[in-house]
N, C-alpha and C positions, 0 to 999 in steps of 0.2 A: 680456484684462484684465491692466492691466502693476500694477509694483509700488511704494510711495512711502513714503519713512520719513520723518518730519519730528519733527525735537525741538525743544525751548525751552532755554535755560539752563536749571540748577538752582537755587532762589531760596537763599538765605539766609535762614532764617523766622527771622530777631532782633528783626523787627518785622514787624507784619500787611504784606501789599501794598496797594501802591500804583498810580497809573496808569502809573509809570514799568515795573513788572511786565503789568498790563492790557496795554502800549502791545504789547510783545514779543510775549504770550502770544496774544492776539488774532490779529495778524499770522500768526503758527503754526497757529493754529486756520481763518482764511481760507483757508491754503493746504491743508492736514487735507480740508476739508468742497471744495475746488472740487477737488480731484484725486479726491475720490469722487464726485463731482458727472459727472468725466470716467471714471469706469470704475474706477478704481484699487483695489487692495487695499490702503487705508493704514494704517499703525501711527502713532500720535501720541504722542512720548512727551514729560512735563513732569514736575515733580516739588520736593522740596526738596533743598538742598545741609547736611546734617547737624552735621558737624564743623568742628572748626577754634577758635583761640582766640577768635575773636568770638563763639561761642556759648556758649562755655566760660565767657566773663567775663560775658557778658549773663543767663549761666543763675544764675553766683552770686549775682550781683548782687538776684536775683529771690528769691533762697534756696531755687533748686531744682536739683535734682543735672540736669543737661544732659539727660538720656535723655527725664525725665517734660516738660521745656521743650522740647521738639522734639517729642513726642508731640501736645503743645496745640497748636502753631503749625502743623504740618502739617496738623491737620484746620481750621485758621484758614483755608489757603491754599485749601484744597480746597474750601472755604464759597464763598468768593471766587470761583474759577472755577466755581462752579457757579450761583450766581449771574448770570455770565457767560454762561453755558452754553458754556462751552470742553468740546470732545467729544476730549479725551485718552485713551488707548487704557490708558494705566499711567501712573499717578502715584507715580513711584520716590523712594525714599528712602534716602540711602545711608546709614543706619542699617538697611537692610535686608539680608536673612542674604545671600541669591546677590548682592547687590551687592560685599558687604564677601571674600567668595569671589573673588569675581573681580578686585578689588584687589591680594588676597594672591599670587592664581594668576597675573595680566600681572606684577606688580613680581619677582615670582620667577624668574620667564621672563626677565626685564629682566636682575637680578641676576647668573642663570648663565650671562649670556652675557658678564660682564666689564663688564658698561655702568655699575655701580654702583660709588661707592669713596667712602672716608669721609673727611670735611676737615674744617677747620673755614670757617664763614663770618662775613665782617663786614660789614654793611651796613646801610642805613637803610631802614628796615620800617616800613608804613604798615597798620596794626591792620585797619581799614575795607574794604582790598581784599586783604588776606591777600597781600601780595606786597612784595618787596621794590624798592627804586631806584635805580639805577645814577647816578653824575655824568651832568647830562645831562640824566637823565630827571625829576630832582625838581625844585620852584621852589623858588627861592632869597628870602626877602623879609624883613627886619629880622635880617638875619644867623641865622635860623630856615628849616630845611629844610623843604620842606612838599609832602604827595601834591599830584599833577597835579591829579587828580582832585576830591580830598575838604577840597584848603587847609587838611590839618589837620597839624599839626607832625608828622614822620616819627621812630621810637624808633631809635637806633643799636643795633644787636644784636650779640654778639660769642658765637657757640656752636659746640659739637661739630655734625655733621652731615654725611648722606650726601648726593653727588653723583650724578645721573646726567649722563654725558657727552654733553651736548646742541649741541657742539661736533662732533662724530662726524658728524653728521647735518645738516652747513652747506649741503653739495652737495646735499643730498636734498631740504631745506626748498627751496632758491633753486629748484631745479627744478621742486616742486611748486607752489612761488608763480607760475613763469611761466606755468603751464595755465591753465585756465578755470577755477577751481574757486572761488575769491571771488569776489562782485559783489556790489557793483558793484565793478569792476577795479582801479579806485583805491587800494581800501585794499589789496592787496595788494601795489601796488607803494609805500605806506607801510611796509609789514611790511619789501621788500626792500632798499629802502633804509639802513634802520633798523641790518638784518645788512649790510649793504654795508659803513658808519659803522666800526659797533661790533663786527662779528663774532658766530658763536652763541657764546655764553658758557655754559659747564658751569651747571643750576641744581641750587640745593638742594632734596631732595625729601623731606626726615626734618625734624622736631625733636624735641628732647629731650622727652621724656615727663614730665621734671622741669617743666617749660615747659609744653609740653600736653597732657595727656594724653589729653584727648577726639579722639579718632581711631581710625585702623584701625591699629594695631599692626604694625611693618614685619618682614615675617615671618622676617627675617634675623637681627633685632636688637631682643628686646621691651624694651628701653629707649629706643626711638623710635618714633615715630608718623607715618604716613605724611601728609606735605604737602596740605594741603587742595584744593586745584588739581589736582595728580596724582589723588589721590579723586575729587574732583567729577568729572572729564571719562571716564575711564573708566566712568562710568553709562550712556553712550549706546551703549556692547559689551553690558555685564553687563545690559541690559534685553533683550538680543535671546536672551540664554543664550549667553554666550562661552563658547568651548572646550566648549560641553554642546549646546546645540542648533542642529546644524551648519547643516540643511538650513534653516531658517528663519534662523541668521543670513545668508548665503551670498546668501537672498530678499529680505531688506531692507535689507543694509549695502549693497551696493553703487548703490542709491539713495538713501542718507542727504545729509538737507538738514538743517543746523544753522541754524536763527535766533537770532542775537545783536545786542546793541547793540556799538558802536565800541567801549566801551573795556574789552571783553575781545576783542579780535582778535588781539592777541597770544598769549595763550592756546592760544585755536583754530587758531593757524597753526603758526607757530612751535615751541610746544611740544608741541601734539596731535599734527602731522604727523608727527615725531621721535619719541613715544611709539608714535602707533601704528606708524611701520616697526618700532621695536625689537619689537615682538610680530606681527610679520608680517602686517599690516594695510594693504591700502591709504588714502589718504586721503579725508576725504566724498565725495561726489559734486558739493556746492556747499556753502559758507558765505554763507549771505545776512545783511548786516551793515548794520544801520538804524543812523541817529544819531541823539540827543539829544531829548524833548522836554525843552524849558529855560523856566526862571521867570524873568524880571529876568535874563536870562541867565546861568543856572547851570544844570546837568543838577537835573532834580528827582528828587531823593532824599532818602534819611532822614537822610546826615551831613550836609547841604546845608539841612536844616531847612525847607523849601519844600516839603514833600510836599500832593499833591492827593488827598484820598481819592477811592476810590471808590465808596462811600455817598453821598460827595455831588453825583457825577455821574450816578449812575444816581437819586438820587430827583430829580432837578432834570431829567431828561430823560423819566421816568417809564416807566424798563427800563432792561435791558442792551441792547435791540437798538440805538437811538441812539446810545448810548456808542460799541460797537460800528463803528458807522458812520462817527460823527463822528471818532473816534482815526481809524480809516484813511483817510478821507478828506481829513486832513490830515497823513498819515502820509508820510516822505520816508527812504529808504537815504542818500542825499548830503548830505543838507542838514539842519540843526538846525532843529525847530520852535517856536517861541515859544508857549505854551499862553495862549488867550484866551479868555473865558466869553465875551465880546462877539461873539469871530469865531463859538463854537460855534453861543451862540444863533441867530445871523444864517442859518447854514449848516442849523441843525434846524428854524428857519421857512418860509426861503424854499425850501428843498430836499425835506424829509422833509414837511413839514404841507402845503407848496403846491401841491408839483410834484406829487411822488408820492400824500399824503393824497387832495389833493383828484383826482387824477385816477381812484384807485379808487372814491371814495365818489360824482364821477359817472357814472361808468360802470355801479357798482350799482343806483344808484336808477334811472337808465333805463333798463336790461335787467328792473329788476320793473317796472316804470310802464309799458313801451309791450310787451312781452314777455312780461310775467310770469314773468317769470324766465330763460325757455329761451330760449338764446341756438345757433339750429345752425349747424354750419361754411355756409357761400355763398363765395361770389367776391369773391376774393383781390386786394386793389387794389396794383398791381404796381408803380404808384412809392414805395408808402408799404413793401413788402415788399422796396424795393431799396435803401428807406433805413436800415429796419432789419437786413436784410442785412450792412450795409455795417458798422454799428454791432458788431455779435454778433461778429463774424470781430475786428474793434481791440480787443475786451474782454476774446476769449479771447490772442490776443497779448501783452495788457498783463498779464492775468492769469497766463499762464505766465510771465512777464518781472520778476512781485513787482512791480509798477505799481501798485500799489492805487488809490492819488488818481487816479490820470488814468483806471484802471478805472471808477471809479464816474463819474466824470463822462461814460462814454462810456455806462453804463448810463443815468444819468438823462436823456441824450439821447436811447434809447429811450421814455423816456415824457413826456419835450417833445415829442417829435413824433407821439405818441399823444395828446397833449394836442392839439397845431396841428390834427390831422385831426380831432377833435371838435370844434374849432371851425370847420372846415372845409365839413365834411359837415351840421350843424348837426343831429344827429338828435332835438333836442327837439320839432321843427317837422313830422315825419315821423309815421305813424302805426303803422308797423308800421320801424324802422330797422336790420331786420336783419345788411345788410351793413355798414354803419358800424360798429355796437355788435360785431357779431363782430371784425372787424378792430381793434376799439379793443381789446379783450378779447384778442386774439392777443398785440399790442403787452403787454400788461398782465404777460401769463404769463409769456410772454419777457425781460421785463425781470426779474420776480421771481422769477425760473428765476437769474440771474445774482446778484442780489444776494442770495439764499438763502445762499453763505458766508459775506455780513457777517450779516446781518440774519434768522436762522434762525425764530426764533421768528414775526416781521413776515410771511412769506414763506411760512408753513406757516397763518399766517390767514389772510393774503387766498386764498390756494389756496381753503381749504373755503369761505370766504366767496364767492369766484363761483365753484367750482365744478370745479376741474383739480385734477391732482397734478405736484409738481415732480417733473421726472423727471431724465432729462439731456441732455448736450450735444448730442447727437443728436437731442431734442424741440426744439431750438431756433430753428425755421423754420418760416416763417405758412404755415397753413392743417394744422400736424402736431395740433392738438385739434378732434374733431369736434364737440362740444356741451358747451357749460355749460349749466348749472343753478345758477344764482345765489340764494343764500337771504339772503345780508343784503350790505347794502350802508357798511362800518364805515367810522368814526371814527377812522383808525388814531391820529392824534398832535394832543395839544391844545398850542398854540402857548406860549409860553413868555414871560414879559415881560423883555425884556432890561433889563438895569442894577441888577435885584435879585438879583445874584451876593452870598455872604458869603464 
C-alpha cells in the first residue's frame, strides 16, 4: 500500500462558498476517494484561510471582532462540504494553535538564516487577492489601475515592511519549473517565462500591525504581522506536524499533490518553491492547476458578483452526487468553462437519468422478475469482457492523468455497452436469462466501482440495491463477483425540465 497526500487551497470564509470553491474542492476529493479506491493510505487535507485584511475589514464591517467571524464561517464551509460529502482527512484553520507554531517556527528558520531584511514597499495592492502588482501585471483602463483578476481599482500603498529575498532562489525556482512537477505543463512554462521577463523579485512578507493586525505575529518584530500568503501556504507542512512529527511527515510530504485554480499559480510556484527550500523542503510532488469556471465570461466569484450557489445546484439536481458529477464532467485543467444550466440539464437527462438510471433500474426489475432476485456468476461473454476491458484500463489512465471529463465519458461507455448487450441479448423474451443479466450486472458493478469517487453516495446505493460491495481496482474484471442478490430495483434520478433555471 503506497502513500498519497492531497490538498485544496485554503478558502477565505468572507463569504459562504460557492461552486467556484465546489469546483476545486470536488476535484481533490475525486482524487482523495480513487487513490483509496487503488490501495493508498490518503491524507486529504482542506480547510479555511483565517487572516489577512480582507477578513479584518469584512469582520468590522459585520461588527464582529475577526476571531468570533471566522469561528461562524468555518463551520459555514464545513456545512457545505459535507453536504457534498467531501471526505477530508483535516479541515485546518490557520487560526489554529500548531498551524500559527509552525508559522512562527519556518519564518524564524527563514529569518536566521539572513533571508529576511526590512524595507519599505511601494506598490499597488489589490484588497480581493491580498497581493500586490507589478507594471505589467495590473490593467490599465480610464486612466485607473485595476486587479487582473477582480477589475477592481488597485490601493497604491506606501509602508515599512519585511522582505524575504526571493530573488536568492531564481536558479532554484527555473529549475524546479523545468521538472515535472505542474500540469499540465503549460502553466509552468507561464510561471518561467514570467521570471524570464521580470526576474524573482524580493517580496514583502510583513505588514504593519498598525494596518493589520489580524495575523500571526512575526516572531522577530511584534509590530508586524506576518503576510497572509506566506501564512496560508505554510498549512499544507503544519498539518503534517512540521519539525514535530517527523516520521509521518517524511510519509506524506513527498507525495503531496496541491489542487489549485490558475490564478494562484504563482503562489504555489514561484513563491512556495523558494519558501519551502529556505526551510529545507523539497518541492510537491505535483501541482495540478485547473482553470476558470466563467459566467458571461468572467471567473465566477464573489468580487465578480456572478456567484452560483450551491443550494441551488444541489436542490435543482436533487443531491450532491449530480452536482458532483456534473462539475467534473465538465471540468477542464486547460481550458476555461462556461457554466450552463442548459448544457447541465442536458448532460443530467440524457446521461445520469438515461444511460445510467435507466440501465440499473432494468436490469433490477429483471433479475427479480425472471430470477427472483439471485443473480449467480455463469459464462463470461468474451467480446463484451474485451470491451469492457478495454474501457477500465482508459479510465484508470485518465484517472491517474486528472482527466476527469474524458474519465467519465469512458465510464459511461461502460454502461452504453452494458446497455447495447441488453438490447442485444434481449433477456425479457427468455425465461430463466442468467447469463445475460449476470454479465449485464458485471458491466453495472464495474462501472459503479469507477464512478464511486464522483458519485459516492449514488454508488454505495446501487451496490446494496443489487447486491455487491465496491471494493477495488483489483475487483474490476468480469466474472470477479460471484452472486448477486438484488432486493430493489431504484429510481436513481428524476429527470429535470430544462429552461426552468432561476
Amino acid at each position: 500500500m503506497g502513500t498519497f497526500y492531497v490538498t485544496t487551497p485554503i478558502y477565505y470564509p468572507n463569504a459562504e462558498p460557492h461552486i467556484g470553491h465546489a469546483y476545486t474542492t470536488i476535484m481533490a476529493d475525486v482524487i482523495a476517494r480513487w487513490r483509496r479506491l487503488c490501495g493508498d493510505e490518503v491524507f486529504f487535507l482542506t480547510g479555511t484561510d483565517e487572516h489577512g485584511l480582507k477578513l479584518q475589514k469584512t469582520a468590522e464591517e459585520k461588527g464582529l471582532d475577526p476571531k468570533t467571524f471566522v469561528d461562524r464561517m468555518a463551520e459555514v464551509f464545513k456545512r457545505y462540504w459535507r453536504l457534498l460529502n467531501i471526505s477530508y482527512d483535516r479541515f485546518i484553520r490557520t487560526t489554529d494553535e500548531d498551524h500559527v507554531e509552525t508559522v512562527k517556527k519556518a519564518l524564524s528558520k527563514i529569518y536566521s538564516r539572513g533571508l529576511i531584511y526590512k524595507g519599505v514597499y511601494r506598490g499597488w495592492y489589490c484588497t480581493s487577492c491580498e497581493a500586490f502588482y507589478a507594471p505589467g501585471e495590473y490593467i490599465e483602463e480610464g486612466g485607473k489601475k485595476l486587479c487582473p483578476t477582480h477589475r477592481k481599482p488597485l490601493e497604491l500603498i506606501e509602508e515599512e515592511t519585511y522582505f524575504f529575498k526571493l530573488s536568492s532562489f531564481e536558479n532554484y525556482v527555473k529549475e524546479q519549473l523545468s521538472k515535472d512537477i505542474v500540469y499540465p505543463r503549460f502553466y509552468a512554462k507561464e510561471v518561467l517565462s514570467k521570471i524570464e521577463r521580470d526576474g524573482l523579485r524580493d517580496i514583502s512578507i510583513t505588514r504593519p500591525k498598525t494596518r493589520v493586525y489580524w495575523g500571526v505575529e512575526a516572531p522577530w518584530d511584534p509590530n508586524h504581522t506576518i503576510y497572509v500568503w506566506i501564512d496560508a501556504l505554510l498549512n499544507y507542512v503544519s498539518a503534517l506536524g512540521y519539525d514535530e512529527d517527523h516520521e509521518r511527515f517524511n510519509r506524506f510530504w513527498n507525495v503531496v499533490h496541491h489542487v489549485i485554480g490558475k490564478d494562484i499559480l504563482w503562489f504555489h510556484t514561484a513563491v512556495w518553491f523558494a519558501v519551502l527550500a529556505a526551510i529545507d523542503l523539497p518541492p510537491p510532488r505535483k501541482v495540478v492547476v485547473h482553470a476558470f469556471i466563467t459566467l458571461k465570461g468572467l471567473k465566477i466569484g464573489k468580487s465578480a458578483g456572478n456567484v452560483v450557489s450551491i443550494d441551488y445546484l444541489v436542490n435543482r439536481y436533487g443531491g450532491a452526487d449530480p452536482v458532483r458529477y456534473l462539475l467534473m464532467r465538465f471540468s477542464s485543467l486547460d481550458k476555461d468553462v462556461e457554466f450552463s444550466v442548459e448544457q447541465l440539464d442536458s448532460a443530467y437527462n440524457t446521461e445520469l437519468a438515461d444511460i445510467y438510471g435507466n440501465l440499473v433500474r432494468r436490469v433490477g426489475v429483471l433479475a427479480q422478475k425472471k430470477l427472483g432476485g439471485i443473480v449467480e456468476a455463469t459464462e463470461i461473454d468474451r467480446e463484451l469482457e474485451a470491451k469492457i476491458r478495454e474501457r477500465v484500463e482508459k479510465t484508470r489512465e485518465l484517472l491517474n492523468a486528472f482527466k476527469f471529463s474524458e474519465a467519465l465519458i469512458m465510464i459511461f461507455d461502460v454502461f452504453r455497452e452494458a446497455n447495447a448487450y441488453l438490447n442485444k441479448t434481449e433477456p425479457w423474451r427468455e425465461e430463466a436469462p442468467r447469463r445475460s443479466l449476470y454479465n449485464t450486472l458485471e458491466c453495472v458493478r464495474i462501472g459503479t466501482t469507477l464512478l464511486q469517487p464522483f458519485m459516492p453516495n449514488t454508488a454505495e446505493r446501487v451496490a446494496k440495491a443489487l447486491g455487491f460491495e465496491i471494493r477495488s481496482v483489483e475487483d474490476l474484471r468480469m466474472g470477479a463477483w460471484s452472486s448477486y442478490r438484488v432486493v430493489e430495483a431504484p429510481i436513481l434520478f428524476k429527470k429535470v425540465r430544462s429552461g426552468s433555471a432561476s
